[in-house]
C-alpha beads as a LAMMPS data file, in Angstrom:
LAMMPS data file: protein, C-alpha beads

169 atoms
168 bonds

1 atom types
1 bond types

-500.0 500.0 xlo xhi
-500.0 500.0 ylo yhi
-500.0 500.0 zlo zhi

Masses

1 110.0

Atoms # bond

1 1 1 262.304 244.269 -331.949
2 1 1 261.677 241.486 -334.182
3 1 1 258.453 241.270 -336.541
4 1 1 257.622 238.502 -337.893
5 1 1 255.181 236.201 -339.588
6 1 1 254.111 232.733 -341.887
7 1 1 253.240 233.347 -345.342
8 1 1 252.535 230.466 -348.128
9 1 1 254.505 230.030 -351.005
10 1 1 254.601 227.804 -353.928
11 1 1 258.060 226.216 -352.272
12 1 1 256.148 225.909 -348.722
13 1 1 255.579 228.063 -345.996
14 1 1 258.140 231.120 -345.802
15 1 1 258.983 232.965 -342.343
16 1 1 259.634 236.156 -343.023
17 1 1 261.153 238.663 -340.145
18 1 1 261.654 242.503 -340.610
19 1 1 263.474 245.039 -338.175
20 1 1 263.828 248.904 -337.938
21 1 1 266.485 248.809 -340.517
22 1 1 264.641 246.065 -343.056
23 1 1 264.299 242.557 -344.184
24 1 1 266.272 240.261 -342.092
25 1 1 265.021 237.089 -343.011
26 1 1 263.156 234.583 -345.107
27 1 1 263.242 230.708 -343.423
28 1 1 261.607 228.294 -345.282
29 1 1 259.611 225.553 -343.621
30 1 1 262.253 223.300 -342.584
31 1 1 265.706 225.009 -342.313
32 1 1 268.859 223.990 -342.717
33 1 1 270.208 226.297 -339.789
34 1 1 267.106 227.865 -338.269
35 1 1 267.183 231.251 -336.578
36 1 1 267.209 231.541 -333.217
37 1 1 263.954 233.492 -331.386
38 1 1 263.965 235.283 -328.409
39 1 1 261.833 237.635 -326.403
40 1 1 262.490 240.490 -329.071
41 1 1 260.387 238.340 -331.844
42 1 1 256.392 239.275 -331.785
43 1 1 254.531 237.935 -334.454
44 1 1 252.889 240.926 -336.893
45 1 1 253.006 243.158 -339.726
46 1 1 254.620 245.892 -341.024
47 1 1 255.543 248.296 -344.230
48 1 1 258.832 245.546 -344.932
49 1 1 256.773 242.898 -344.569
50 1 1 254.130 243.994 -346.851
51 1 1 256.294 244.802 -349.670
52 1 1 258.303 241.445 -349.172
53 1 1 254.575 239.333 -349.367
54 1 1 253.366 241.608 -352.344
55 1 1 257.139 241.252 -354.412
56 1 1 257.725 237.214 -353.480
57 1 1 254.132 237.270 -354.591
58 1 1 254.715 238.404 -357.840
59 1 1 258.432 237.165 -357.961
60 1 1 256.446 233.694 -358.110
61 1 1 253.674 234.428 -360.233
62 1 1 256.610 235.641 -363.070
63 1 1 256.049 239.198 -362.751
64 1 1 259.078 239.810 -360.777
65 1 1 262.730 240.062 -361.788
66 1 1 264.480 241.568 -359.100
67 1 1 263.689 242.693 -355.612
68 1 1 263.634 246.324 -354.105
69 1 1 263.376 246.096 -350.496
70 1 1 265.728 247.343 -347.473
71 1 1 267.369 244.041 -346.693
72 1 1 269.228 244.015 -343.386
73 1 1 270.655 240.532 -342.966
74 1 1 273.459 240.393 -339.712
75 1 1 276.397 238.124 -340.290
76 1 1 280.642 238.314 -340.255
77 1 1 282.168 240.333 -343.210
78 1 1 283.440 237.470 -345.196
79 1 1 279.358 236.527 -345.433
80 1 1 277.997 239.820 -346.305
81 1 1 280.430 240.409 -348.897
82 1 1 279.399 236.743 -350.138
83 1 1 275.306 238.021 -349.792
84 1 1 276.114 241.481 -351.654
85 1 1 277.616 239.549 -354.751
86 1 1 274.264 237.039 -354.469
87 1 1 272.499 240.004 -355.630
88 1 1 274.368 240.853 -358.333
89 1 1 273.513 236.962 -360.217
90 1 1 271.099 238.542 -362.867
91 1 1 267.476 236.510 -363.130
92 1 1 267.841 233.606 -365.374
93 1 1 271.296 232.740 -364.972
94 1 1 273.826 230.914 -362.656
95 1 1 277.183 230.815 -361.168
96 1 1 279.825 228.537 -360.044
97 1 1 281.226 228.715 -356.184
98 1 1 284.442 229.004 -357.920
99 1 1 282.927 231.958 -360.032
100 1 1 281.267 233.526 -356.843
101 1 1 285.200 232.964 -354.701
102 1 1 286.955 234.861 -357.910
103 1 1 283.767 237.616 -357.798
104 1 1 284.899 238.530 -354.287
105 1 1 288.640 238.541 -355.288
106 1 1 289.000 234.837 -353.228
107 1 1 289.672 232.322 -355.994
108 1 1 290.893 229.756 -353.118
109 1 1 287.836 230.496 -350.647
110 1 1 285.098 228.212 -352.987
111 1 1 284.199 226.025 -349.712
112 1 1 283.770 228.749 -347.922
113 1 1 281.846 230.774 -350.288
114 1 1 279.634 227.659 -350.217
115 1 1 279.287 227.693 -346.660
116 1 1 278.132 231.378 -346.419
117 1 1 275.405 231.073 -348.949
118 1 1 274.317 228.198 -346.905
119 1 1 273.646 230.740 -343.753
120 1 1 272.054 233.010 -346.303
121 1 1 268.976 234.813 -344.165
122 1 1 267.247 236.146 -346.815
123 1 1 267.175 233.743 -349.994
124 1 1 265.149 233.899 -352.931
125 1 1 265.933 237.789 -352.685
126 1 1 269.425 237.233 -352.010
127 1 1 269.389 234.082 -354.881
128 1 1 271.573 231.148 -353.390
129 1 1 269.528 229.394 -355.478
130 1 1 271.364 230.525 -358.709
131 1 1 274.639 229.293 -357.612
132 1 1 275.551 225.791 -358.863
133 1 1 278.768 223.344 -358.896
134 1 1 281.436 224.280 -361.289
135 1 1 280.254 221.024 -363.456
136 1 1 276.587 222.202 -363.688
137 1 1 275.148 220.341 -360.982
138 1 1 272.605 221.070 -358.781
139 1 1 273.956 221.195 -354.900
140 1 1 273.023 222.085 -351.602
141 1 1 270.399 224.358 -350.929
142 1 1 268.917 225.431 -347.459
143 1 1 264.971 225.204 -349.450
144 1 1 266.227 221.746 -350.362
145 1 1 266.691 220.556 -354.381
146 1 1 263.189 220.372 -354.987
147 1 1 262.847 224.151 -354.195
148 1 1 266.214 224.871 -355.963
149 1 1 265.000 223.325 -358.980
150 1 1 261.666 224.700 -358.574
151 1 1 262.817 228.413 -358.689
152 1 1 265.675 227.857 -361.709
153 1 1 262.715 226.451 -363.731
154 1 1 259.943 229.368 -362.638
155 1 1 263.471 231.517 -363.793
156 1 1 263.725 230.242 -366.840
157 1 1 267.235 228.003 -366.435
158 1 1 265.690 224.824 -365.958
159 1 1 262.874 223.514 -368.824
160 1 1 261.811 221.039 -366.371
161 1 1 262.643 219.125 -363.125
162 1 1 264.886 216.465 -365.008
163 1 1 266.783 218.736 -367.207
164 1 1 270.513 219.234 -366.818
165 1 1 272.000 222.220 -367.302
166 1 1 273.587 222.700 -370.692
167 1 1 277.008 224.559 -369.218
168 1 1 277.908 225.674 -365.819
169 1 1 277.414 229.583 -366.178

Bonds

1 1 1 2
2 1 2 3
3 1 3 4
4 1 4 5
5 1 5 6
6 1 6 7
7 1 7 8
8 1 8 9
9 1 9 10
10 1 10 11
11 1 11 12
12 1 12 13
13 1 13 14
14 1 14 15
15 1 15 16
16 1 16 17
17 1 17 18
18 1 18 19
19 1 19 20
20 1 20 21
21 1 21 22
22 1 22 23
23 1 23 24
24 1 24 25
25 1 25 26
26 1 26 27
27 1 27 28
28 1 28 29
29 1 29 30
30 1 30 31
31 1 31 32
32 1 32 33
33 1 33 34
34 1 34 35
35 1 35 36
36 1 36 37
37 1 37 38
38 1 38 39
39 1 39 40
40 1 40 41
41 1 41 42
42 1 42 43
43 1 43 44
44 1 44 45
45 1 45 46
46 1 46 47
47 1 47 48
48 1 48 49
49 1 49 50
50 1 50 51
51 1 51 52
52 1 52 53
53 1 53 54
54 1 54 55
55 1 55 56
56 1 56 57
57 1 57 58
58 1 58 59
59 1 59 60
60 1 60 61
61 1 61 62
62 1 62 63
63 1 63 64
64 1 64 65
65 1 65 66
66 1 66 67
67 1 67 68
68 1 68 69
69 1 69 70
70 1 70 71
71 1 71 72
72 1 72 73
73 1 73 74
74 1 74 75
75 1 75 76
76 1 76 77
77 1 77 78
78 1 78 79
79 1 79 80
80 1 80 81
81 1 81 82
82 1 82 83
83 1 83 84
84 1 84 85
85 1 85 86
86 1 86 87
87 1 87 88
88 1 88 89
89 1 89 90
90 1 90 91
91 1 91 92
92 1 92 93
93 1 93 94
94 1 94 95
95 1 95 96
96 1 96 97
97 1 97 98
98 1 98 99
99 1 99 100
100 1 100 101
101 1 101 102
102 1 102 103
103 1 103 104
104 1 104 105
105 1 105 106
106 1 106 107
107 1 107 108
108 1 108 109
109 1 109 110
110 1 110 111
111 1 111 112
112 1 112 113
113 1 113 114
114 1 114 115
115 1 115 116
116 1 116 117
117 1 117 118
118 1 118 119
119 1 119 120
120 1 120 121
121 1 121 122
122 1 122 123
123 1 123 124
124 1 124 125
125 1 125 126
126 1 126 127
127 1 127 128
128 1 128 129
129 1 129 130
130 1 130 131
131 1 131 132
132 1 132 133
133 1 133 134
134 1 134 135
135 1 135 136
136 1 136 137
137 1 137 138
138 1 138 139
139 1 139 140
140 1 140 141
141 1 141 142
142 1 142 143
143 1 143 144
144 1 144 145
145 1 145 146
146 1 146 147
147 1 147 148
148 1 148 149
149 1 149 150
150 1 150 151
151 1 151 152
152 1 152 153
153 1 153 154
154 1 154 155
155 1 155 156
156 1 156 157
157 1 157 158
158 1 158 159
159 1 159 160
160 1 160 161
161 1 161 162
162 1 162 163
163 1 163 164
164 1 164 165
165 1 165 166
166 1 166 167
167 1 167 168
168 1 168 169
């Protein structure tokens, strides 16, 4: 079974799901690659979801570094080995694809280490967000740019929507 519910967020409403074994999911309001629902999903509450609303909450407000919740996200190896590394991008700082494919001992695999953080089912607390093109740019993001650029400024990386970044990390 499937719990799951709408919360607001500065970047829009969030959809966050929780199982028996922990977070599965955070969708934001219009998704790249939406997940599926089925008869398992009931909309509710419980303990994961509680502590995901109370830490996004103060994640947002700037009282929040880093997450402590049971994540549980389901994909192929190749993508949970991509989502375990996402958690190890410190607050306040970014890396390359390129530095993410020679993090998981794939220096070649940079398009697809792209592709899995674009089926990443729990970002913000898995940060996608903090990975960036090799030259600094801003790319793809599932939240869309505005909501990348949102959360690298609330983190500290951007000073303000128009800035560039100063070096790729």
């Amino acid at each position: 079974m499937i719990t799951y519910q709408h919360i607001d967020s500065p970047v829009g409403q969030l959809l966050l799901a929780s199982a028996d074994d922990g977070l599965r999911m955070i969708e934001f309001e219009h998704p790249w690659h939406p997940f599926k629902r089925d008869e398992r999903w009931h909309e509710g509450d419980d303990d994961v979801l509680r502590v995901t609303r109370t830490q996004l909450g103060e994640y947002f407000a700037g009282k929040r570094r880093d997450f402590d919740l049971p994540l549980a996200p389901h994909g192929t190896p190749f993508q949970m080995q991509v989502w375990r590394t996402l958690a190890e991008i410190p607050w306040g700082e970014t890396w390359s694809y390129a530095q993410m494919a020679h993090r998981i001992g794939q220096p070649t695999a940079t398009r697809a280490v792209g592709a899995a953080n674009g089926r990443n089912p729990i970002p913000i607390v898995l940060p996608c967000h903090r990975v960036i093109g090799s030259d600094g740019s801003l790319t793809g993001f599932g939240g869309g740019l505005p909501t990348k650029r949102f959360l690298l400024t609330l983190e500290g990386v951007l000073r303000d929507e128009d800035d560039l970044f100063a070096q790729a990390s």
